[in-house]
Structure formats: structure tokens, C-alpha cells
N, C-alpha and C positions, 0 to 999 in steps of 0.2 A: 294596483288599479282594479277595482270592482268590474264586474263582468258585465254591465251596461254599457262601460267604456269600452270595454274591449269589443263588444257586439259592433258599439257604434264605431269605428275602427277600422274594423273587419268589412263593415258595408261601405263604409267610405272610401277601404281602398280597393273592393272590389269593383266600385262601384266608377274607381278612377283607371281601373285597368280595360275595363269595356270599357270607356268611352276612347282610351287610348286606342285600343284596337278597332274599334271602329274607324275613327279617321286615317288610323294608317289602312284599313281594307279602301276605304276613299280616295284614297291616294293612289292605290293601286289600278282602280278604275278608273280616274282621272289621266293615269298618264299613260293607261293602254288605247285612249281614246286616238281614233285613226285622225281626225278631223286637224291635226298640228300640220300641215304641210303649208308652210311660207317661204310664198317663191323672195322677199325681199329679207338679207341677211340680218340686218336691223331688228325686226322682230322674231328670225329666230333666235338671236344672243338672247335678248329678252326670254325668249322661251324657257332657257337652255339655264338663265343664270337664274328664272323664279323656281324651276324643277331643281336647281342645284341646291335654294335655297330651303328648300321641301323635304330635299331630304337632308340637308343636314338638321331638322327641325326632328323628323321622324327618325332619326340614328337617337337624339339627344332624349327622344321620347323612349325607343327603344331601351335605353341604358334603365330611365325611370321606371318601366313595366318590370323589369327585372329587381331596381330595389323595391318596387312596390309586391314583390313577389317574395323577397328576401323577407319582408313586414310580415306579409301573411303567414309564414312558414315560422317566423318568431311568435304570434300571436297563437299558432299553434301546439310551437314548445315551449308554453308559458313564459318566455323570455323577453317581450314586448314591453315598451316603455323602463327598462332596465338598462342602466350603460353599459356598452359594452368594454368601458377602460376603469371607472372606479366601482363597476355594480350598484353602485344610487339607483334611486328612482330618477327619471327624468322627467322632467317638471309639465303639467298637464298642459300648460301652455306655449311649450318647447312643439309638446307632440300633436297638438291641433294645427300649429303652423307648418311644422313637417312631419306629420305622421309617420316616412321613412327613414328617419333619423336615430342613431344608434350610440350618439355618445353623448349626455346631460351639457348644458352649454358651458360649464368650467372646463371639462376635457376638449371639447370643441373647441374654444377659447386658449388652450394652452397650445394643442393640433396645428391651429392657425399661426399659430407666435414665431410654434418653432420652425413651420414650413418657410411662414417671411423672412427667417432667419437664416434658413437653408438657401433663401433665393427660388423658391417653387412655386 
């Protein structure tokens, strides 16, 4: 991968890590907000199951910032866009659709087979 790529890459997933973290700091402001107090039980389930839904939204985000950090750290050690099960290149249009993806789509593809075969 020529180093235009890897620049553009680099800013895209830096660029996907702030805006993650931004909404999770939004969230944190949102739900220290005093203003939640409902006297009718009704809307606090409601309350109770859209916060629960929030954060399992920001856990799933959480897990992303970390492989989007695992990317950085590869594009660091020259290792980005490389598989990490046959060593190929990984195809430029693998890595635009998930830029934190780490095995070419044949290894991915075989990963998958055997997991459904495993029952996972």
C-alpha cells in the first residue's frame, strides 16, 4: 500500500476515533443530567431501557475504538493492510469497507465456515 493510502487511513481512523469519543463524552453528560426524575413508573422503564440501550451501543462502540487503535498501531508498524493469517495483501476494497480488519476475505471467509461449523 503506497503511503497516500496509509495517510488517508490513518486520518480516517483517527478521525473515527474522536468522533467516537465524542459521543460517548455526550452520553456521559446526558445521563448525569439531574432533570430525569418521573414520578409515573411507565416512563421511567422507558428511561431506564433507552439508557440501557445507550450503553450497550457505547460498550459495542468501546470494543471499535480499541480495534480502531489496534489499526493505528499496525499502520505504525508497517503491518496494515497485510493479513494477519496468509501475509497477502488485503484487497484495497476489503480495507475501505473496514479499515480495522486484519485477515484478506479468503481467511475471513474460511474463519467463518469453520466457526458455523463449530456452532459459534
Amino acid at each position: 500500500m503506497n503511503q497516500k493510502k496509509i495517510d488517508y487511513f490513518k486520518d480516517l481512523l483517527n478521525g473515527r476515533v474522536n468522533e467516537l469519543l465524542g459521543q460517548a463524552d455526550a452520553t456521559v453528560v446526558n445521563m448525569t443530567d439531574a432533570g430525569d426524575n418521573f414520578p409515573d413508573p411507565a416512563d421511567r422503564a422507558s428511561l431506564e431501557s433507552d439508557r440501557s440501550f445507550t450503553l450497550r451501543i457505547r460498550d459495542r462502540e468501546r470494543k471499535l475504538i480499541n480495534k480502531i487503535q489496534e489499526a493505528l498501531q499496525r499502520i505504525e508498524d508497517g503491518t496494515f493492510g497485510i493479513c494477519e493469517s496468509c501475509g497477502e495483501d488485503i484487497e484495497l476494497k476489503r480495507m475501505e469497507a473496514r479499515p480495522v480488519t486484519t485477515l484478506c476475505i479468503k481467511c475471513k471467509t474460511r474463519q467463518e465456515i469453520s466457526e458455523k461449523s463449530r456452532g459459534l
